[in-house]
N, C-alpha and C positions, 0 to 999 in steps of 0.2 A: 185658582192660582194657589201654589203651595210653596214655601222653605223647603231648601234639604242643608242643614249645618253638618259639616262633616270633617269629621276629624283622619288622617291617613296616618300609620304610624311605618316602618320598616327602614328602607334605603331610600327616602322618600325625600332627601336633599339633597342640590348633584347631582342632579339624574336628570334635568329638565322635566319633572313635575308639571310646574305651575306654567310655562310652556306648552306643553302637551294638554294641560288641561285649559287653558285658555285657546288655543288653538282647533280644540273637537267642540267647545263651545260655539265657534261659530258655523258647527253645522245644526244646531238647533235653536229654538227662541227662548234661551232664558239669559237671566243677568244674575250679575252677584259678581265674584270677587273669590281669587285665592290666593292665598300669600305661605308663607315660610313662619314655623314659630320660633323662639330661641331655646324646644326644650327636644327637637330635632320632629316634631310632628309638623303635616302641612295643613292647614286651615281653608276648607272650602264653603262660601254659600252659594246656594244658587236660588232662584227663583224664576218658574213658571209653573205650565201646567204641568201635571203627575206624570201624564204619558212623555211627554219630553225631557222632565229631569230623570224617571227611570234609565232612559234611552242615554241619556247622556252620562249621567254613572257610570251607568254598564262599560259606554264603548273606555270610559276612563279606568275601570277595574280590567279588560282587556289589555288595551293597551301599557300599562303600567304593572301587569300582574306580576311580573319578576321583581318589583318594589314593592309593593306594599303588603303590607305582614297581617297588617289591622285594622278596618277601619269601622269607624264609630259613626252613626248617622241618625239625627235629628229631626223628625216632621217638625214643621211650627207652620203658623198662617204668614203666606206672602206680607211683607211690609209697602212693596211696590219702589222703596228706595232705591233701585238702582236703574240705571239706564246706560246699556251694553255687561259686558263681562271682562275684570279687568286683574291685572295682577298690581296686589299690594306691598309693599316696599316698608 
């Protein structure tokens, strides 16, 4: 099990985002949480294994590729703290 902390930077608010990315989430097994920051970047973690968060990335840097300008991503070791994938408020 692994983290991926990920920062997205571009047209990456109003644009259904965190939508899109909670949504391709449930074609793989990981958990975590993305939410909206106040300084206009989106805030992603996820947690499972390497070949599933790759895969889910990816299908999100896909899908989203006409937004996002930038983004920044984190290994760290899984915490295990979450259970489902959810958008935070």
């Amino acid at each position: 099990m692994e983290r991926r902390h990920v920062f997205y930077e571009g047209r990456v608010q109003g644009v259904g985002f965190r939508y899109t990315a909670r949504h391709i989430a449930r074609r793989y097994q990981v958990s975590g949480y993305v939410r909206n920051l106040p300084d206009g970047r989106v805030e992603l973690v996820a947690e499972g294994q390497p070949d599933e968060l790759d895969r889910f990335l990816a299908d999100i840097r896909e899908e989203m590729r006409g937004f996002i300008r930038h983004e920044d991503v984190t290994r760290l070791p899984a915490t295990g703290n979450f259970s489902g994938f959810e958008i935070r408020y």
